[in-house]
BANUMAR-745247 format. One line per 10 residues: number of its first residue (from 1); their letters; for each residue x, y, z of C-alpha. Coordinates in steps of 0.1 Angstrom, whole numbers, plus 5000, padded with zeros to 4 digits. Example, Ala and Ser with C-alpha at 12.3 -4.5 7.8 and 13.67 -1.06 7.14 Angstrom:
<rs>
1> as> 5123:4955:5078 | 5137:4989:5071 $
</rs>
This chain:
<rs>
1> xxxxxxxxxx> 5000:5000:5000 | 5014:5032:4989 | 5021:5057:5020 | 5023:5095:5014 | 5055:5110:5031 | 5060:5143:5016 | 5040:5158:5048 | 5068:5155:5071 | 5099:5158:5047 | 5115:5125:5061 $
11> xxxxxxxxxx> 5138:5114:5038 | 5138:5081:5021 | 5156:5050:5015 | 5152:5028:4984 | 5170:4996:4986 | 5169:4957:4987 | 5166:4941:5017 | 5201:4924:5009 | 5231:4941:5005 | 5230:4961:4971 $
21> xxxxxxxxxx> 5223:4996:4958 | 5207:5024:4979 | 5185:5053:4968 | 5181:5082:4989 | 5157:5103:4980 | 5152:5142:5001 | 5122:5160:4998 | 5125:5199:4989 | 5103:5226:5000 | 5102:5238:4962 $
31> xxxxxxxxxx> 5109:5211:4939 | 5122:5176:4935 | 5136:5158:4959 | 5171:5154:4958 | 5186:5120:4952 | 5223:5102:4965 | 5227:5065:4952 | 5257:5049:4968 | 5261:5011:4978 | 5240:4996:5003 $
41> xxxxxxxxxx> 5261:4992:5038 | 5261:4958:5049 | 5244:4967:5085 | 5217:4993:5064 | 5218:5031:5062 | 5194:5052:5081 | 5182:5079:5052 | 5183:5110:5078 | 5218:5104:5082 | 5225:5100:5049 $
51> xxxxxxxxxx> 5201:5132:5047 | 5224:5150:5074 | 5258:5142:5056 | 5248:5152:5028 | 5233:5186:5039 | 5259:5210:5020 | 5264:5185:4993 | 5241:5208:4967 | 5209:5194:4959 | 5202:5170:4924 $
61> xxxxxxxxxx> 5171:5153:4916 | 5167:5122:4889 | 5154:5150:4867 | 5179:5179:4868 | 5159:5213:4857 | 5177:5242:4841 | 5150:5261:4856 | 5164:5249:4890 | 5198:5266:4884 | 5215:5229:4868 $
71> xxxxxxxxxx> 5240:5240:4841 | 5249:5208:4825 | 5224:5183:4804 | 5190:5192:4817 | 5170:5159:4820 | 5143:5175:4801 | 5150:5188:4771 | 5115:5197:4751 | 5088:5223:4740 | 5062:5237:4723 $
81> xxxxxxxxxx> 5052:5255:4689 | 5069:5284:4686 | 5099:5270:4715 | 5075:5280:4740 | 5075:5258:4778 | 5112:5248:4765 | 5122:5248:4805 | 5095:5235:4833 | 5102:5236:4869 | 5087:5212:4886 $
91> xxxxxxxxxx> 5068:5218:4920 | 5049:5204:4947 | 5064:5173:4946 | 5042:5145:4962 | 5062:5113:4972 | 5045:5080:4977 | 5063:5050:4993 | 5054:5011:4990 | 5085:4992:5005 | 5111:4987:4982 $
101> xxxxxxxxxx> 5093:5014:4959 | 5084:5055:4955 | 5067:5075:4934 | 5070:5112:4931 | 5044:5131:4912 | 5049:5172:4901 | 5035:5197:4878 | 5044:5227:4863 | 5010:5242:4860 | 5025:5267:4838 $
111> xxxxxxxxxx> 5044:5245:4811 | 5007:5223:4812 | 5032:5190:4823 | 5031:5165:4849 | 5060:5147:4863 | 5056:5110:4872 | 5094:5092:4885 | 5086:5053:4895 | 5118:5044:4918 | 5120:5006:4926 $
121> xxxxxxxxxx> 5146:4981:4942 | 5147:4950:4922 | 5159:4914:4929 | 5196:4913:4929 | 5200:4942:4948 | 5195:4973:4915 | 5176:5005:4917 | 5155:5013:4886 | 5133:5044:4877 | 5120:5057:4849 $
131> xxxxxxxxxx> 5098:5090:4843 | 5063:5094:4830 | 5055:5128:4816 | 5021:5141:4810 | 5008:5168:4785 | 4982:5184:4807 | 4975:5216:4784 | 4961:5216:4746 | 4988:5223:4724 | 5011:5194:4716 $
141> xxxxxxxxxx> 5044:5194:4736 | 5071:5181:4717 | 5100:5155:4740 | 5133:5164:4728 | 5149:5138:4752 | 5141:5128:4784 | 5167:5108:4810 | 5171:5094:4846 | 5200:5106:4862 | 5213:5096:4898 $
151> xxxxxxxxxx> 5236:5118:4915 | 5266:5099:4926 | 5280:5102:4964 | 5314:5086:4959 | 5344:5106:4951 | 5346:5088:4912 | 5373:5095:4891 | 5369:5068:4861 | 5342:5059:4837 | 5343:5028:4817 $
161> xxxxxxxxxx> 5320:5016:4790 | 5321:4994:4759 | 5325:5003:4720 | 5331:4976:4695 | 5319:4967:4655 | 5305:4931:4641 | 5325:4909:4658 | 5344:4928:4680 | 5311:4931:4706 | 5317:4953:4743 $
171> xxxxxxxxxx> 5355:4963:4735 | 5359:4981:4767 | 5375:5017:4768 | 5381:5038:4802 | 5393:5070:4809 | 5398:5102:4833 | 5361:5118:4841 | 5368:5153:4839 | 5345:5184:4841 | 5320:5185:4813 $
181> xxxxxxxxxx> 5296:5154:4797 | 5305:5124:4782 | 5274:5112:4761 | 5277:5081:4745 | 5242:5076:4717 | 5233:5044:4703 | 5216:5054:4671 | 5215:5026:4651 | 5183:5014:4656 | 5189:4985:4683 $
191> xxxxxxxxxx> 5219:4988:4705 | 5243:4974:4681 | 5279:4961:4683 | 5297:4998:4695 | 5266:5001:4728 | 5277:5009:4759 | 5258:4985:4774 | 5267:4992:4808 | 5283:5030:4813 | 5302:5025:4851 $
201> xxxxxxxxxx> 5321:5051:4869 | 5339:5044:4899 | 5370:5056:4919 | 5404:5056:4904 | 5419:5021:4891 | 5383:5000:4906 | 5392:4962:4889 | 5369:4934:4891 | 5372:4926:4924 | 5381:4964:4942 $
211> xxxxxxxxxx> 5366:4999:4938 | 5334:5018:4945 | 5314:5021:4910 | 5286:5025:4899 | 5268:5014:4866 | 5238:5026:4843 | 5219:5006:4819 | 5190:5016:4799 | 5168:4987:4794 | 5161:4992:4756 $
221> xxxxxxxxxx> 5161:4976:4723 | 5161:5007:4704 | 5184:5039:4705 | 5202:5053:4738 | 5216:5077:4755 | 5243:5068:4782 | 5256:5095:4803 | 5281:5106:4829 | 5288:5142:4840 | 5309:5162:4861 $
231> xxxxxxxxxx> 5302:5202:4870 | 5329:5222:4875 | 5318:5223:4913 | 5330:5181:4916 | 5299:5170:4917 | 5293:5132:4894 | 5262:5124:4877 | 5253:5088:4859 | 5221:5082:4840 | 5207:5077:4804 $
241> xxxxxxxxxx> 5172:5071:4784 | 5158:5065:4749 | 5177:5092:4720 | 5149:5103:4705 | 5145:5106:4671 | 5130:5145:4655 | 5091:5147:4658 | 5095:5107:4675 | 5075:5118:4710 | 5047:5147:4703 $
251> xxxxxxxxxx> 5023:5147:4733 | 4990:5162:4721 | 4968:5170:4750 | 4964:5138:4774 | 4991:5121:4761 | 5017:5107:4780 | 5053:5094:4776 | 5073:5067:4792 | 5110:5063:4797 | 5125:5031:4793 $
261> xxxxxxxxxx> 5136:5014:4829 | 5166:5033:4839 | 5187:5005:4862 | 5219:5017:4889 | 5238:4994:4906 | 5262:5001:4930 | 5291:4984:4947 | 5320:4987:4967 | 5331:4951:4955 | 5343:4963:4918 $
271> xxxxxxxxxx> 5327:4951:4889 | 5317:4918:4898 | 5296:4932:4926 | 5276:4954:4896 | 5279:4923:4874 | 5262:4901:4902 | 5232:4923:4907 | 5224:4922:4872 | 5227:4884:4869 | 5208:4885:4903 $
281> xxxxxxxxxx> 5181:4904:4885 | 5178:4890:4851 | 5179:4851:4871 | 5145:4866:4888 | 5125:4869:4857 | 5093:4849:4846 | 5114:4846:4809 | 5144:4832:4828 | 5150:4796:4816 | 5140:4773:4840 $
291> xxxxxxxxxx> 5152:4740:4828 | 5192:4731:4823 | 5207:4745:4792 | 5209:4719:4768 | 5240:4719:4741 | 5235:4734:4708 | 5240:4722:4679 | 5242:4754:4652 | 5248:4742:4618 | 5252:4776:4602 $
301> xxxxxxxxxx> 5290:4770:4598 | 5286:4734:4589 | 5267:4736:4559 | 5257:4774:4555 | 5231:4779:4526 | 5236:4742:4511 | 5206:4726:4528 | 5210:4683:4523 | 5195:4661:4543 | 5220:4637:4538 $
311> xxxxxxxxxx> 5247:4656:4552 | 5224:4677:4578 | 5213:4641:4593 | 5247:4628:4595 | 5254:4659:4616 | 5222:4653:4637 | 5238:4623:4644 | 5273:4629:4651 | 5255:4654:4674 | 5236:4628:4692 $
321> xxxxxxxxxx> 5266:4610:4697 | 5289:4634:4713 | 5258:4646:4734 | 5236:4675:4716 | 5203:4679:4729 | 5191:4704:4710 | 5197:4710:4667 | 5193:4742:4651 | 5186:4746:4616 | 5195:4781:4606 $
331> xxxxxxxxxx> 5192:4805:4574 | 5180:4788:4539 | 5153:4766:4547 | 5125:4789:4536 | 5114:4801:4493 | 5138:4807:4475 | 5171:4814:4498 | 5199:4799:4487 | 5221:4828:4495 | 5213:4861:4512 $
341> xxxxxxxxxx> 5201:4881:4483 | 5168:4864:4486 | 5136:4851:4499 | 5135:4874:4531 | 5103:4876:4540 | 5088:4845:4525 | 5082:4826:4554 | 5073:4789:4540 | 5096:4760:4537 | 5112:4758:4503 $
351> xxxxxxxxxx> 5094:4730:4487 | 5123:4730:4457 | 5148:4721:4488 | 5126:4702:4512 | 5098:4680:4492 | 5073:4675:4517 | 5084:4700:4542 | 5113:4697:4571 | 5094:4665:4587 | 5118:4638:4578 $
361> xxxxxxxxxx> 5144:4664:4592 | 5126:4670:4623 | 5115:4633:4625 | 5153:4623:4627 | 5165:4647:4652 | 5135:4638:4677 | 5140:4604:4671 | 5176:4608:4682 | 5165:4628:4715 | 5173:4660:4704 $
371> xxxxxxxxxx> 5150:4692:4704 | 5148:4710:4672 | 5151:4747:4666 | 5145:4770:4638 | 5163:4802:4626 | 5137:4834:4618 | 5145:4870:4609 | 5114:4885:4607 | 5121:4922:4611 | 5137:4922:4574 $
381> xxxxxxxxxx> 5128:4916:4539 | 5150:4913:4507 | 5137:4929:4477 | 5139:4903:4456 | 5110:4881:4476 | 5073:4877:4469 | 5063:4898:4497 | 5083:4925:4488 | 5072:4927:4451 | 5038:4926:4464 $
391> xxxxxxxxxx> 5038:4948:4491 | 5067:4976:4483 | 5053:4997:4506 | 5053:4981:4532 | 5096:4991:4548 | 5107:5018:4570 | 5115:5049:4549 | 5118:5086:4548 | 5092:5088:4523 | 5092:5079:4487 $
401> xxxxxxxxxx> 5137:5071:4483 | 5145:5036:4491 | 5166:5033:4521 | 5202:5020:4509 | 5205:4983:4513 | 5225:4964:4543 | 5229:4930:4536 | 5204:4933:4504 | 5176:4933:4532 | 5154:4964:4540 $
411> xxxxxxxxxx> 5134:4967:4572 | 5102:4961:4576 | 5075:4986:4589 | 5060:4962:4623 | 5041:4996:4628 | 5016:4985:4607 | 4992:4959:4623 | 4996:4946:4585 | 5026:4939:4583 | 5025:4925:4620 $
421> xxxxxxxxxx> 4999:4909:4617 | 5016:4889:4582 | 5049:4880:4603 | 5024:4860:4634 | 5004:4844:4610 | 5036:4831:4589 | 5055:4824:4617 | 5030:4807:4636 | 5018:4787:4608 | 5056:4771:4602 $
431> xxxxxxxxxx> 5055:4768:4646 | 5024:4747:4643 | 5031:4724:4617 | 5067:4711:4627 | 5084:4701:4664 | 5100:4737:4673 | 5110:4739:4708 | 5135:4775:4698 | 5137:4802:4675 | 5170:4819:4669 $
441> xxxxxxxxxx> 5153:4853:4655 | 5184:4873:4642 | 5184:4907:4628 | 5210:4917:4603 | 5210:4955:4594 | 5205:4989:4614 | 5177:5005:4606 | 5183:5039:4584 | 5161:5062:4572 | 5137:5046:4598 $
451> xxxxxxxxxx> 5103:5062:4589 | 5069:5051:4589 | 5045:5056:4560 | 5015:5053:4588 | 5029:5089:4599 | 5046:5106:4561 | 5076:5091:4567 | 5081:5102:4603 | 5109:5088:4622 | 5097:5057:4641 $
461> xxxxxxxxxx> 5127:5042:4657 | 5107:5044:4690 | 5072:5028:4678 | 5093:4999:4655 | 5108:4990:4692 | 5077:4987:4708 | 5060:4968:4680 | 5088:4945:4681 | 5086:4935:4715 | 5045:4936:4708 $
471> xxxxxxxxxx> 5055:4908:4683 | 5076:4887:4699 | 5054:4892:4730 | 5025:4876:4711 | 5042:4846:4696 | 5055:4838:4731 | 5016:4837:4741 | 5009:4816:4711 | 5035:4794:4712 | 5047:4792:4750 $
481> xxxxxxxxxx> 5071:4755:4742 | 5094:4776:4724 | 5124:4793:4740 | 5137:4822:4718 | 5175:4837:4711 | 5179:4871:4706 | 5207:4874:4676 | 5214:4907:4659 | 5239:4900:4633 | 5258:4884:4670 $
491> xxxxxxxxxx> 5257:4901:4699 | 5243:4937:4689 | 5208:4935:4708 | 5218:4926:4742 | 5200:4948:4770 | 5172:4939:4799 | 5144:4950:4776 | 5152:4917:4748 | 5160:4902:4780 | 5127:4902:4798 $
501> xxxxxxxxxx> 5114:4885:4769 | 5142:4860:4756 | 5159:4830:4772 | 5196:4832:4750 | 5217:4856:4731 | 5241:4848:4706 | 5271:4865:4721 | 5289:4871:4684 | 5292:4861:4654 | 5330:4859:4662 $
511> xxxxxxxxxx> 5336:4821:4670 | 5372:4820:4672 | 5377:4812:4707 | 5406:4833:4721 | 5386:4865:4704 | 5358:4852:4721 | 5373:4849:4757 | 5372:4892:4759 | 5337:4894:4743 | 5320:4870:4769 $
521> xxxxxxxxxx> 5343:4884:4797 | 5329:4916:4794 | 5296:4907:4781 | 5292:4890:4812 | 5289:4927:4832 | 5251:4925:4825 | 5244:4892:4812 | 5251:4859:4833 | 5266:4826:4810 | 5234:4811:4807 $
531> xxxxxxxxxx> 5218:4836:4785 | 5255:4836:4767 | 5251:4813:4734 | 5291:4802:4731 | 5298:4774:4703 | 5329:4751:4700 | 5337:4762:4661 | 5360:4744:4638 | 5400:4741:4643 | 5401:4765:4616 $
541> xxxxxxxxxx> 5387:4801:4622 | 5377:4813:4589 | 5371:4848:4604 | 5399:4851:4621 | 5425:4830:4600 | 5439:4810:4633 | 5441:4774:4640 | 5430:4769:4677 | 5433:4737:4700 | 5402:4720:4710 $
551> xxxxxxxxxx> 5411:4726:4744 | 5405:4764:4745 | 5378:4762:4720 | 5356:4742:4747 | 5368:4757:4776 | 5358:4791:4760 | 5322:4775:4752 | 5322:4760:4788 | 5314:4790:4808 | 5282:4800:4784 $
561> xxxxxxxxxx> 5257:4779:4775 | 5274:4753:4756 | 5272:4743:4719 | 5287:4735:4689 | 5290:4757:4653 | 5313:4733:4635 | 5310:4703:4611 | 5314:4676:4630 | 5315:4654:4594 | 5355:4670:4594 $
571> xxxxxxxxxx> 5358:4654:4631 | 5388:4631:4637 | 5376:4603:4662 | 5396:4614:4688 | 5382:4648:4687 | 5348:4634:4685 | 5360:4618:4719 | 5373:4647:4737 | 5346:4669:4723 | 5323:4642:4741 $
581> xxxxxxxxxx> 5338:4651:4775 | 5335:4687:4776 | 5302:4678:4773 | 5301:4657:4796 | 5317:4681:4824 | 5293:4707:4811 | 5264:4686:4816 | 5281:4680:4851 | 5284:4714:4864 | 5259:4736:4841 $
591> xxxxxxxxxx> 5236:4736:4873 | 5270:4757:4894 | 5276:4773:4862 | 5241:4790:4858 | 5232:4794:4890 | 5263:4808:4912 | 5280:4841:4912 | 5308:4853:4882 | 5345:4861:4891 | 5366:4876:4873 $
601> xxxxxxxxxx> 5403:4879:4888 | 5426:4908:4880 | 5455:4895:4866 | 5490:4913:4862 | 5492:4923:4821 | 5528:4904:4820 | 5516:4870:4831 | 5495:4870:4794 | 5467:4851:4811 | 5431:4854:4825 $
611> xxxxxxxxxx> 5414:4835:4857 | 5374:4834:4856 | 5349:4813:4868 | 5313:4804:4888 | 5314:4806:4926 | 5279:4784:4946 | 5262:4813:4965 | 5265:4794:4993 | 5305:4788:4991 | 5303:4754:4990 $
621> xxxxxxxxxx> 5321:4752:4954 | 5337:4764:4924 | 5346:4756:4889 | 5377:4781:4877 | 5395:4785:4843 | 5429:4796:4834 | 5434:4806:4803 | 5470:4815:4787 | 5461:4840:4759 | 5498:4841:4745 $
631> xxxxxxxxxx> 5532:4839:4758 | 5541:4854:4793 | 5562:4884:4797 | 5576:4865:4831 | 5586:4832:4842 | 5571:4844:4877 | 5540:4824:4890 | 5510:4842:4898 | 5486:4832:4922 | 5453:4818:4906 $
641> xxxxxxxxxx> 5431:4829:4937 | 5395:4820:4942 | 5372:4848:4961 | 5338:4841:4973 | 5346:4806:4991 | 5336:4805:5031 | 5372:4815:5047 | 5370:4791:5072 | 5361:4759:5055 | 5389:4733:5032 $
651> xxxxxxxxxx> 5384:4726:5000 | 5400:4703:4977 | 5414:4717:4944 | 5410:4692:4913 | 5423:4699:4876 | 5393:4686:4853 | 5402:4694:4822 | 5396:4672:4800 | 5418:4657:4774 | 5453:4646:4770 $
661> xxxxxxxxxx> 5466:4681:4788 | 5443:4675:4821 | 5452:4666:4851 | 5482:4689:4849 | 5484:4706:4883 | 5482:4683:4914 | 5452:4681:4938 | 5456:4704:4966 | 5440:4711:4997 | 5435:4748:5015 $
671> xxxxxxxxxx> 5413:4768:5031 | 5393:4794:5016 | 5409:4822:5033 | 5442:4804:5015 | 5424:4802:4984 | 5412:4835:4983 | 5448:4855:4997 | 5472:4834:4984 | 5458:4814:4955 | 5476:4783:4936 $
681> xxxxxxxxxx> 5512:4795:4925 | 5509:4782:4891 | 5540:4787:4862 | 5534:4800:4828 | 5514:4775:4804 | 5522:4770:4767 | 5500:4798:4753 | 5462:4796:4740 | 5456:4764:4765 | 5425:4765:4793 $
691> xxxxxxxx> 5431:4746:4828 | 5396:4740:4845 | 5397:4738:4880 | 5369:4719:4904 | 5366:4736:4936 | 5349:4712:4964 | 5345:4713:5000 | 5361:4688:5021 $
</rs>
């Protein structure tokens, strides 16, 4: 039940009842209330305290007003005809408190706008809030941009965030935070490779495992805004929203607009402490899978757009045998595709291809024990495909010029109930007639000149990513079996608004493994392994132009959710075997792997290798890789600590990789204080090989 506490100006206090990220929001006698975040003491925080300290600290609420006297990026930015009601000030500010949530509400009779900020702690220990704002007069008001901000308490000094291109997902890049805004926009349509998925800022040199930061997400699948900001005063600001596109948001009278979710979390544990409240949070979700993660078997490398049966059984079952319990048959099944110039759209098997349809396909792989899954791209159309011929006008665009082809594919317009309404039917129809347990829907273009005809060619970037989630939302409710991936040409829609909805990503279309050890490493600051689709490829990368040992291709796959993008056909028998028990110790351990908390050690740059792994939540064990990413700069041993184990108890220390090479390093027994201080003094290791280390308690 909500309770009204702006009567007697008591602070507040958002947080989890756990250790996590606290909120503190102050009211003021003529605006906002002011808001602190910092991390959540582990004995609690009384708010008037935090209310008293912060006294002379200068006053920022989650919407900062230029009206207000804030002279960096209002939150706000908007107007009217004519540029009138271009800067509200918010007043009589009524806060509403449920536990773990508040809502302020506030108008500026004046402007004709009302304020609505929803502030809630979520499972996992994160803060999200988002504003509403309200169009209470009768012109139109027109939403320039509209963000969350959180004003930080910590002395920061460092923001980190992620760039990247198509294959080269969440390349981090840090720096300095000086005075002035860095503004990092996502304008591609979807987040793409270069987002910043998570913006964090955080005292000077915070690693993994040390540090006070703070990180900002913006839980959308369309365009961004991430921000952080210093005034010349010291004082640190995080936050973000949705970019909005010209003319995207015009409130006419009545109308309303929502942000996306805004999440902060907050840590004085580094960046796995951010990266565990976001795994914490996602893990809490009705979309969350719920049964293990079985191992994938991808054939788009093994056979790309040359569909046989023949040769696609023969995989099916070599698959079986090494232990796949799930085959996916990706791009090229449907009219006419036999290469990527063609037949998007046309969402019906390709009879030329497949007489009769896939069922002796699908018959096979049941009959082995495997699932079956089916690769879809329904946001896009080539131009050379029955429905485009019929229906031209049907793609995003400006108006009457084509937009400039990615991939020969345009995009379609999921605006119009139409076109929407096409996609479920076709889907559906190819759902109910064969044995599809999971969709791998990929989307391979950004979307440019993103207009809608529905509105003159009007940008529509905003109202493409609703209808998007509107669609997949409804073929979830229509077909609840199915489990669905979220691919955008790899890993470039990845954010808690595809996640609420999805239960996998494909991490990248990079599958060569050492490149692929830095893209799940830091893809892993939002997203926990068992959303992270990570295939053993072929000895060969063809993207990369390395040959890799089998050894670091599984272990690499091992701490995702495990499968396999290689033709198994080309297989030596002894691969086949070792190949067989990497599945097996997945199978083993997926239920530690998907369920326990990530580590990520800081490792000195000369020793040329990383330490990761999956702590239980309770202590009780751990499974740990070493990985030797080239040669070491030193012949000195480093210490492969393990954090998160109970200090007091001994555990027993077990190399279990598999293969020739395992067994390597002898068993040892210590205490997790030992463990986590001292660690195993291991030598260097010939480079690109994995050690995987069982963790157990005596």
């Amino acid at each position: 039940m909500l309770e009204t506490v702006t009567a007697n100006r008591d602070p507040l206090l958002i947080a989890p009842d756990a250790a996590g990220t606290a909120l503190i929001l102050i009211p003021q006698p003529d605006g906002l209330p002011a808001a602190w975040a910092c991390p959540l003491p582990g004995d609690g925080l009384d708010p008037a305290d935090a209310a008293a300290l912060l006294r002379d600290a200068g006053a920022c609420s989650l919407l900062p007003e230029h009206a207000g006297g804030w002279f960096g990026r209002p939150g706000l930015s908007g107007h009217r005809p004519g540029g009138r009601d271009w800067s509200p000030r918010f007043t009589g500010a009524r806060v509403d408190r449920d536990g773990g949530r508040a809502r302020v509400e506030a108008a500026d009779e004046a402007a004709g706008l009302r304020l609505v900020t929803e502030v809630e702690a979520v499972p996992g220990g994160a803060i999200r809030a988002r504003h509403t704002l309200v169009n209470t007069a009768v012109e139109p008001y027109l939403v320039e941009h509209l963000d969350v901000v959180f004003p930080l308490v910590a002395p920061v000094g460092e923001v980190l965030d992620f760039t990247g291109r198509w294959a080269a997902e969440r390349v981090p890049q840090r720096h300095e935070i000086t005075d002035g805004l860095w503004l990092r926009e996502g304008r591609r349509g979807y987040p793409g490779p270069d987002s910043a998925t998570v913006l964090t800022a955080g005292t000077a040199g915070f690693g993994f495992g040390h540090g006070e930061v703070f990180g900002v997400h913006v839980a959308w699948s369309g365009n961004t805004v991430h921000r952080v900001e210093r005034m010349p005063g010291g004082a640190v600001t995080v936050g973000g929203g949705e970019l909005l596109l010209p003319g995207e948001i015009a409130l006419e009278a009545g109308e309303s607009y929502a942000t996306p979710w805004v999440y902060l979390t907050a840590s004085g544990a580094g960046l796995d402490g951010l990266a565990a409240q976001f795994h914490g949070y996602l893990r809490s979700l009705p979309a969350h899978p719920g049964t293990p993660r079985p191992v994938n078997l991808n054939v788009w490398e093994a056979v790309y757009f040359t569909h046989d049966l023949d040769k696609l059984t023969a995989l099916a079952d070599l698959g079986a045998r090494v232990g796949v319990e799930r085959f996916v048959l990706d791009d090229g099944w449907f009219t006419g595709r036999r290469d990527d110039r063609t037949g998007l759209g046309d969402w019906a098997v390709d009879e030329t291809v497949w007489p009769g349809g896939l069922h002796r396909l699908t018959e096979h792989v049941l009959a082995r024990g495997m699932q079956f899954g089916l690769w879809f791209e329904p946001e896009m159309v080539n131009p050379d495909s029955d429905l485009y011929r019929a229906h031209p006008d049907w793609i995003l665009a400006t108006g009457d010029r084509i937009p400039p082809l990615q991939r020969n594919q345009l995009v379609l317009d999921l605006t119009r109930p139409e076109v929407a309404g096409y996609l479920f039917d076709r889907m559906s129809a190819v759902l109910d007639e064969y044995p599809v347990s999971y969709v791998k829907w990929d989307c391979n273009r950004y979307i440019v000149d993103g207009g809608s005809a529905l509105k003159g060619g009007a940008a529509a970037v905003h109202a493409q990513t609703a209808a998007v989630y509107a669609l997949l939302d409804r073929l979830r409710a229509r077909h609840p079996r199915v489990e669905w991936e979220s691919c955008a040409s790899g890993g470039g829609r990845i954010d808690l608004g595809i996640l609420e909805r999805v239960q996998r990503v494909w991490t990248s279309d990079m599958t060569d493994a050492l490149a692929r050890q830095a893209i799940q490493r830091w893809t892993g600051q939002l997203v926990p392994p068992e959303y992270q689709g990570a295939h053993v490829s072929a000895p060969f990368s063809h993207q990369t132009g390395r040959h890799l040992p089998l050894e670091l291709r599984c272990a690499t796959a091992l701490f995702g959710h495990f499968g396999i993008e290689w033709d198994l056909t080309e297989a030596g028998e002894e691969d086949l075997g070792v190949l067989a028990e990497w599945i097996g110790l997945y199978k083993e351990h997926r239920g530690l792997l998907h369920s326990g908390r990530v580590v990520r050690l800081d490792v000195p740059a000369e020793a040329a290798a990383w330490m990761h792994g999956v702590v239980a939540a309770d202590g009780s064990q751990a499974l740990m890789c070493r990985v030797q990413l080239d040669i070491p700069g030193t012949d000195r041993p480093f210490g492969m600590r393990i954090p998160g184990l109970d200090p007091a108890r001994r555990y027993r220390v077990t190399d279990v990789t598999p293969g020739e090479s395992g067994q390597a390093l002898p068993v040892v027994e210590a205490s997790g204080a030992a463990l986590a201080g001292i660690g195993l003094a291991a030598g260097p290791q010939r480079p690109l090989r994995a050690i995987v280390l069982q963790v157990t308690a005596c």
